[in-house]
C-alpha positions in Angstrom: -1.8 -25.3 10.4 -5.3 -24.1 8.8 -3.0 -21.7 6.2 -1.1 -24.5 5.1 -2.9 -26.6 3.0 -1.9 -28.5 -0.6 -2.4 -26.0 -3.0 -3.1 -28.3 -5.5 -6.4 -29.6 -3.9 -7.5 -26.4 -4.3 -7.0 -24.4 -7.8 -8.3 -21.4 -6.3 -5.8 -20.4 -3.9 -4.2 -18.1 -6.7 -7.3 -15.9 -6.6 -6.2 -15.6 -2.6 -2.6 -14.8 -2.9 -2.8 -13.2 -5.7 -4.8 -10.3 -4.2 -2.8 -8.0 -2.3 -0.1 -8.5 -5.4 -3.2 -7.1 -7.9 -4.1 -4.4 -4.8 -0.6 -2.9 -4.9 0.1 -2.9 -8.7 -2.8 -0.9 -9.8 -2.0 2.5 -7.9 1.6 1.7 -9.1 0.6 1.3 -12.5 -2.1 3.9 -12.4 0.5 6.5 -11.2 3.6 5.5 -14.0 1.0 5.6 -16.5 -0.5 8.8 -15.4 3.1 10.1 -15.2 4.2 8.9 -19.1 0.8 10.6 -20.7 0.9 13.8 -19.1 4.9 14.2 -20.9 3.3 13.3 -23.7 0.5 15.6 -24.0 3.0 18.5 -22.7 1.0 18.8 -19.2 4.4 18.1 -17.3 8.2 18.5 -18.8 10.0 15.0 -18.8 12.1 13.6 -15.9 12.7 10.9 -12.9 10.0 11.4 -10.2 11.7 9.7 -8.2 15.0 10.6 -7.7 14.4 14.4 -9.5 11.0 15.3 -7.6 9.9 17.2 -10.7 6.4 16.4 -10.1 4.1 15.1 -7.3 1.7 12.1 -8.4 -1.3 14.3 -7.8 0.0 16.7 -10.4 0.6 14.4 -12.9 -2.6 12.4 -12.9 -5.0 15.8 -12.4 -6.0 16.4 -16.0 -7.4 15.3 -19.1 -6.5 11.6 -20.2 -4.4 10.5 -17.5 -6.4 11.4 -14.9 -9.1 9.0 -16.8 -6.5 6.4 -16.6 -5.8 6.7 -13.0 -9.0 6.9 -11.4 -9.7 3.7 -13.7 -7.2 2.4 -11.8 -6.9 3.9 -8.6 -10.3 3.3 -7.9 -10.8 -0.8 -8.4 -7.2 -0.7 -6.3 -8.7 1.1 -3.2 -11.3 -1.5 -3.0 -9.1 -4.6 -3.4 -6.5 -2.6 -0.8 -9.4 -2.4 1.6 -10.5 -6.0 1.1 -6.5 -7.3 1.0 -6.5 -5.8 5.1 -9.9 -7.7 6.0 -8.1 -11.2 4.7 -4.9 -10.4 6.4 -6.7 -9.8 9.4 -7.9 -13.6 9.2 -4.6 -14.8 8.1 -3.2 -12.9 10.8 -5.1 -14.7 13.3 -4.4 -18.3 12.1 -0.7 -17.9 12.0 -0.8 -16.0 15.5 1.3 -17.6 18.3 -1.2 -15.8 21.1 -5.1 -16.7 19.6 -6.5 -15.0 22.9 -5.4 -11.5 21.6 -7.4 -10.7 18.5 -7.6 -7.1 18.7 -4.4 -6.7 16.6 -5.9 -8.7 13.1 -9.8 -6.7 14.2 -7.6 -3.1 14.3 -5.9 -4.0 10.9 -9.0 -4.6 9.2 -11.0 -2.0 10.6 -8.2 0.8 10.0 -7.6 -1.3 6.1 -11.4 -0.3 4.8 -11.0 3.5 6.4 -7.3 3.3 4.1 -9.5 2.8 1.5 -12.5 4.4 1.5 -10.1 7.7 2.1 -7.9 6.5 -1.0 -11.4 6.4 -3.0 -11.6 10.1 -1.7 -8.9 11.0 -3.2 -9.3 9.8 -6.8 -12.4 10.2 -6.7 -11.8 14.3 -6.4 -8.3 14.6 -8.2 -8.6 17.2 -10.6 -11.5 18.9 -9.4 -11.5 22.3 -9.2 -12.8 24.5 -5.3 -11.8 24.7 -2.1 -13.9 22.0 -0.7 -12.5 19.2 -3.3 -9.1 20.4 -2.9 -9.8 19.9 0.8 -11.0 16.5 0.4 -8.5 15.2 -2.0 -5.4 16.5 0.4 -6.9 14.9 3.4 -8.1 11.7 1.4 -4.6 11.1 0.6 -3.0 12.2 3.6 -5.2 9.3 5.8 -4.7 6.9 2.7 -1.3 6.8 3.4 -1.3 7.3 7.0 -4.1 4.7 7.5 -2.1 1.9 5.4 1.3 3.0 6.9 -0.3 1.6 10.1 -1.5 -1.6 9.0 1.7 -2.2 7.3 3.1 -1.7 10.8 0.8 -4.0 12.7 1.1 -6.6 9.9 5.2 -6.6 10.4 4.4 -6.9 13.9 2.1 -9.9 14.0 4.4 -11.6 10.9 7.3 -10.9 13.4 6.1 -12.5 16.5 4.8 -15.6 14.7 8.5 -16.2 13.2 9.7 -15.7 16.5 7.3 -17.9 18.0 7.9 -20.8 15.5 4.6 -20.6 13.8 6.0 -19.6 10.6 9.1 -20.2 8.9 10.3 -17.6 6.1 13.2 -17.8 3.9 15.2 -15.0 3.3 14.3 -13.1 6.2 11.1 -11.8 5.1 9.6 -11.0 8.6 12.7 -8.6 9.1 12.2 -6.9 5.4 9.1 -6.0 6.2 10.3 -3.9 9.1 12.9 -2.9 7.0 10.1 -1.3 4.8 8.4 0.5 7.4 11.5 1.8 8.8 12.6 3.2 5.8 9.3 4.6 5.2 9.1 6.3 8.9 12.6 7.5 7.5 10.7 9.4 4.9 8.4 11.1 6.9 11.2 11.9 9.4 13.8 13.4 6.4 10.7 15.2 5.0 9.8 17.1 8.0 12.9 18.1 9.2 13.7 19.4 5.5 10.5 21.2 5.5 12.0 22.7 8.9 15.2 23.5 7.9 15.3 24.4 4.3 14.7 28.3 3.6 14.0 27.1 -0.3 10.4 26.4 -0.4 11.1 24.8 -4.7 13.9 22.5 -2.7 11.2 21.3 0.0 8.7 20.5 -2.5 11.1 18.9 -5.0 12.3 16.5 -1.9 8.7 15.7 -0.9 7.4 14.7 -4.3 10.0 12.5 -4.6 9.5 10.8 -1.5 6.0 10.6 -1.7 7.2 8.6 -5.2 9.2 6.1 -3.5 6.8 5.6 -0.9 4.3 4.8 -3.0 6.8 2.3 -4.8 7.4 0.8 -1.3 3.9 0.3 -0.6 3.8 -2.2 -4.1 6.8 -3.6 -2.6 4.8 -4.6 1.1 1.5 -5.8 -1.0 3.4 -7.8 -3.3 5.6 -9.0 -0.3 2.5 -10.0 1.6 1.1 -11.7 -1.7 4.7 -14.1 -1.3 3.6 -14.8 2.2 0.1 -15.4 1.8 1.3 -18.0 -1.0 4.0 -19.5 0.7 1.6 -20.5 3.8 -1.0 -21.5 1.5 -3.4 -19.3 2.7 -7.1 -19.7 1.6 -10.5 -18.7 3.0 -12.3 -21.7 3.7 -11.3 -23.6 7.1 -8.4 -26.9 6.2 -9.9 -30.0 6.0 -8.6 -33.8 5.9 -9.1 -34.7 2.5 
């Protein structure tokens, strides 16, 4: 198979696989560090995000130094997220079992650069003040994460089939944890609509939906830095396998 090749003929595959690992740790680390200097400079009162949903991650990455920090992160992860959707459109292909149906890889890179461009958007606006920035930061992270919940989606699909078909072999199940991921996360969407439906207390709603937006945010690492293991494990590297 093109994508597996003998990693040590060629030093560079690190760069490769290492990637969509770099891609999903910089929001991740952007938005923890964001989180720890706005407690300490008094902007927000301490607590678990994630479990307490004391604050959204717009709210503690909108002013003064951590906002800095994040767009200083945000920003170079956007681009790699984008570019990490265009390679796993290629891989994609070479580990497909049906090579006469490339629309599915095309579709995840096309709707992969829109993810980010609109995730760009958004931290490129957070903490500006107006109507109109206010309106392009909600909707820039509202497509971010709509945009990459798809291509997470499509890439579980196609990782799925090729299992299935034989092409690749995973240990510990990996094809089905990545469905498990974008279950759970359609599970968030799900639990936060109904509650916004159901739930008289407005503070409760919001509370719920900051932390959700938290862990889906931590499950999005969690796909890129699965994806990173797979790329790895098939040896996946840009230039065509040779003989040598």
């Amino acid at each position: 198979m093109h994508a597996e090749t003998d990693s040590r003929k060629h030093p560079k595959l690190l760069l490769v696989w290492g990637l969509p690992l770099l891609a999903g740790l910089l929001p991740a680390v952007a938005a923890m560090v964001a989180f720890a200097l706005s407690v300490h400079n008094g902007s927000i009162s301490p607590c678990n995000p994630f479990f307490d949903g004391c604050v959204s991650i717009s709210r503690a990455a909108r002013h003064d130094l951590a906002n800095l920090v994040f767009r200083a992160l945000v920003l170079p992860g956007a681009t790699l997220q984008a570019l990490t959707w265009i390679l796993c459109a290629i891989w994609l292909e070479r580990i497909s079992v049906n090579t006469s149906e490339p629309r599915r890889p095309v579709t995840i890179a096309f709707l992969g650069v829109f993810a980010g461009l609109f995730f760009v958007l958004y931290g490129t606006f957070l903490g500006s003040e107006g109507e109109t920035y206010q309106w392009l930061r909600r909707y820039g992270i509202n497509f971010y994460f709509g945009l990459t919940y798809l291509c997470m989606l499509l890439t579980s699909a196609g990782v799925f089939r090729a299992a299935q078909g034989g092409r690749l072999r995973l240990p510990w199940q990996m094809h089905r944890a990545l469905g498990v991921v974008c279950l759970t996360l359609l599970m968030f969407g799900v639990i936060n609509l109904v509650a916004k439906a159901l739930w008289g207390d407005d503070t409760l709603a919001d509370h719920l939906e900051n932390s959700l937006e938290w862990l889906a945010g931590l499950l999005f690492t969690l796909f890129f830095a699965m994806l990173s293991f797979l790329w790895r494990h098939t040896r996946f590297r840009l230039l065509p396998a040779t003989d040598d």
